[in-house]
C-alpha positions in Angstrom: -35.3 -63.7 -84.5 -33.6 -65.3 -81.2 -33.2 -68.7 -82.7 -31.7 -67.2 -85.9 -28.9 -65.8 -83.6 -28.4 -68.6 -82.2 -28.3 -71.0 -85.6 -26.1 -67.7 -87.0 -23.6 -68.2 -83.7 -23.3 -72.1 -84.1 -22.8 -72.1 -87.7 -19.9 -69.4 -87.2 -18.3 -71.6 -84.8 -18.2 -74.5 -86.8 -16.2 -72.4 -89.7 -13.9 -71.1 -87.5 -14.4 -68.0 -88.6 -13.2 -64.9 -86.4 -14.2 -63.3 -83.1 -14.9 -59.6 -85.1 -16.5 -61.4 -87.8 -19.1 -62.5 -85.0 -19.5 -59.4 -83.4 -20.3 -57.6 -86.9 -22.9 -60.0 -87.7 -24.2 -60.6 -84.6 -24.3 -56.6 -83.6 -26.9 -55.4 -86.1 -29.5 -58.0 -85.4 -29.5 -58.4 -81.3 -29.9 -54.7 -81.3 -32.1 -54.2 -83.6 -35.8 -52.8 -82.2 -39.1 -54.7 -81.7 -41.6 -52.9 -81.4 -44.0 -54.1 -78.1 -47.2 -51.9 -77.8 -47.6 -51.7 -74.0 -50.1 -50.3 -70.9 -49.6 -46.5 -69.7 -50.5 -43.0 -69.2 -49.8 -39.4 -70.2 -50.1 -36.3 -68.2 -51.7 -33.8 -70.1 -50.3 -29.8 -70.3 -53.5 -29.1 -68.3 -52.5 -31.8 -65.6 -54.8 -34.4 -66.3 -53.6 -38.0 -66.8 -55.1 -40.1 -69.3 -54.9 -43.2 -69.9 -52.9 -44.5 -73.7 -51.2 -47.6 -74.8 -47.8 -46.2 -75.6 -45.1 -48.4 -77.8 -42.1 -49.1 -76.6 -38.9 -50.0 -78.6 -37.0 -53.3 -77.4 -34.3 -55.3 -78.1 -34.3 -59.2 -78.3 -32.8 -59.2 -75.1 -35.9 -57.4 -73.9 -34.1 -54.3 -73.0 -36.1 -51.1 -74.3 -34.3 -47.6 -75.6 -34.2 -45.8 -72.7 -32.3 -43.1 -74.7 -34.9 -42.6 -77.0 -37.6 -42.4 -74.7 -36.0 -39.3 -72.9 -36.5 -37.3 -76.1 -39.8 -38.3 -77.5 -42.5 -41.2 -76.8 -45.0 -43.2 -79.4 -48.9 -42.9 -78.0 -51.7 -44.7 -79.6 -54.2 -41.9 -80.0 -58.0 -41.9 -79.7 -58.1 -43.2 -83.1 -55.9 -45.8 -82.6 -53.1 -44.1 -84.5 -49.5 -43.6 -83.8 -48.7 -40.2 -82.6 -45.4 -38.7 -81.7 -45.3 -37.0 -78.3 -42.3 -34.4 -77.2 -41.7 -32.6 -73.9 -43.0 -29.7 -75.3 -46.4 -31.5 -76.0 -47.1 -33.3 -72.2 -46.0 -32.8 -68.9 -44.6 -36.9 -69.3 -45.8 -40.6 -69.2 -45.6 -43.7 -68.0 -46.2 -47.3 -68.6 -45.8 -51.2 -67.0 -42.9 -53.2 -69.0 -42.3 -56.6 -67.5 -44.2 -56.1 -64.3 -42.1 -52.9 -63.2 -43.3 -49.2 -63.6 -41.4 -46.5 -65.7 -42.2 -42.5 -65.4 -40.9 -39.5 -67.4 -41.5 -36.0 -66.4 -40.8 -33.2 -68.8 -38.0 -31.1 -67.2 -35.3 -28.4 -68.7 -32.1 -30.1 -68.3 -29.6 -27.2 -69.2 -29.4 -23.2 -69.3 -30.8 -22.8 -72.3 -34.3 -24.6 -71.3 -34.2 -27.4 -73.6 -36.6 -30.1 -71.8 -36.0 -34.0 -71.7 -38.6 -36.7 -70.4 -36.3 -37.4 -66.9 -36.9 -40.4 -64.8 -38.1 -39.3 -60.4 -35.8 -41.3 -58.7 -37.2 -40.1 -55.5 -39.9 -37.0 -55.2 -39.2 -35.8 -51.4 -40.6 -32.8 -49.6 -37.5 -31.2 -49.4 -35.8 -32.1 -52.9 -36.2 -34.5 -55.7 -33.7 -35.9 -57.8 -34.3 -36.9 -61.6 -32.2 -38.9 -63.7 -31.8 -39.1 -67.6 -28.8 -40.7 -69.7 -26.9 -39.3 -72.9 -24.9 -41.7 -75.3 -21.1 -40.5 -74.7 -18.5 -42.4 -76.2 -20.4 -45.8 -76.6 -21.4 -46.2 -73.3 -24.5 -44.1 -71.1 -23.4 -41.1 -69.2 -25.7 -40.8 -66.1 -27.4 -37.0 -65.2 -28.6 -35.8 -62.2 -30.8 -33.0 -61.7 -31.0 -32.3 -57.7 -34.4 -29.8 -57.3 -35.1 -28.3 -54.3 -38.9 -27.2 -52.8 -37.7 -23.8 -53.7 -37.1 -24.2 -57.2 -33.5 -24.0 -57.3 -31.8 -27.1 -58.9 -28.0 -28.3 -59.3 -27.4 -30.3 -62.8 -24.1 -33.0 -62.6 -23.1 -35.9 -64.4 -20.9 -39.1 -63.2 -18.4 -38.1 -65.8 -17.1 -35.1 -63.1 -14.4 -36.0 -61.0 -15.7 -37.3 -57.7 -14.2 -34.7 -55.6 -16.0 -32.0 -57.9 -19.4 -34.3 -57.1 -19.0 -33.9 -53.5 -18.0 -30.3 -53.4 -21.2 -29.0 -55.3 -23.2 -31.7 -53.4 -22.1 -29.9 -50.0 -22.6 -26.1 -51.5 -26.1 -27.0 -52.9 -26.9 -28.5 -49.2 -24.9 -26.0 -47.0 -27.5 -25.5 -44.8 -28.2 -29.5 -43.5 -25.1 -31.3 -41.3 -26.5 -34.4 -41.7 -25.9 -34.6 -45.2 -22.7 -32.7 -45.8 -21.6 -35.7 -43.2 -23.3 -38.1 -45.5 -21.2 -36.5 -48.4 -18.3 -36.3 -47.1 -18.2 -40.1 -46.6 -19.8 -40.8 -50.0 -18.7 -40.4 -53.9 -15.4 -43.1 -53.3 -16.4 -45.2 -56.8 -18.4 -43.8 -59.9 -19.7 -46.8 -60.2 -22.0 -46.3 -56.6 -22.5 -42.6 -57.7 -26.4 -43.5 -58.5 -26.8 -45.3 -55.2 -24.4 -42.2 -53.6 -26.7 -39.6 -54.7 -29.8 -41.2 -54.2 -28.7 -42.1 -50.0 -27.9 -37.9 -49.8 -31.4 -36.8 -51.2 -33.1 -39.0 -48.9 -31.2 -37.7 -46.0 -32.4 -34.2 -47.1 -36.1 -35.4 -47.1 -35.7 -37.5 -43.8 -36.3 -40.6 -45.5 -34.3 -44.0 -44.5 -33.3 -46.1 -47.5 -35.3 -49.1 -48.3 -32.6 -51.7 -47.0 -32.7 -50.0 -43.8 -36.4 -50.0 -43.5 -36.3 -54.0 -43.9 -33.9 -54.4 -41.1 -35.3 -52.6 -38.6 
């Protein structure tokens, strides 16, 4: 399928036929899915993890549909069939896709309890913070779900101003100085907000950053 892109791009060169012309014809096929049957795990409703080959959707450029995989996840069942897996049906999954480790964990993600397989960025003893993405006008919008030990969780997304990130980053962690100080000097670019976020939750668990770690 690659090198039929690539004949496809020469060939439209050579014509001299238009820059939108290539991008319609070339669209459809690069993201078209592939589907790649790979190594992994669920976690049962009854907490037990269990080995399954799960199949992942991907691209030509290798990239798999991260999108899809928040709401639902193909398993290879005990009889070697396909079988479709919600939140409602397992606690989450996880597999190894070119020699790096994904996990989901079924979590609501709004008032009304609808659930989402989320991605642990970081599971502290004070607070863990989960990540999942939502198409919004053709490009990902990142959310965060911030959980505290207690239970009680704050929900944002880097579509909210950055002022309104920091100010219900600060309420949510009234009670530690360290990290409203962390805040207050955080949140400049919405492009850093996922590396922003991620400094102030390991703050709150007492945790240094991995590039500090190396350099001490």
């Amino acid at each position: 399928m690659e090198n039929q892109v690539k004949r496809l791009i020469i060939n439209i060169f050579r014509q001299g036929i238009s820059l939108t012309l290539i991008l319609a014809l070339i669209l459809p096929q690069s993201t078209k899915a592939n589907s790649k049957i790979v190594k992994g795990y669920i976690i049962s409703q009854t907490n037990d993890t269990l080995l399954r080959q799960i199949q992942v959707e991907a691209d030509i450029f290798g990239q798999f549909n991260e999108i899809k995989l928040y709401h639902e996840v193909l398993i290879l069942n005990d009889n070697g069939l396909l079988q479709l897996l919600t939140p409602a049906d397992i606690k989450g999954f996880g597999f190894n896709y070119k020699d790096k480790q994904y996990a989901f964990i079924s979590k609501p993600v709004d008032k009304s309890g609808k659930s989402l397989f989320v991605e642990p960025l970081i599971a502290g003893r004070r607070a863990t913070l989960y990540l999942y993405k939502e198409l919004s006008y053709m490009t990902n919008e990142y959310r965060f779900t911030v959980e505290k030990q207690d239970g009680t969780f704050l929900r944002l997304s880097d579509f909210a101003s950055l002022e309104s990130f920091r100010q219900q980053l600060k309420t949510f962690f009234g009670d530690d100085k360290d990290a409203i100080s962390l805040i207050d000097g955080s949140f400049r670019s919405h492009s850093k907000i996922e590396k922003d976020i991620t400094n102030v939750v390991r703050e709150v668990n007492h945790e240094q950053s991995p590039m500090m770690a190396t350099t001490k």
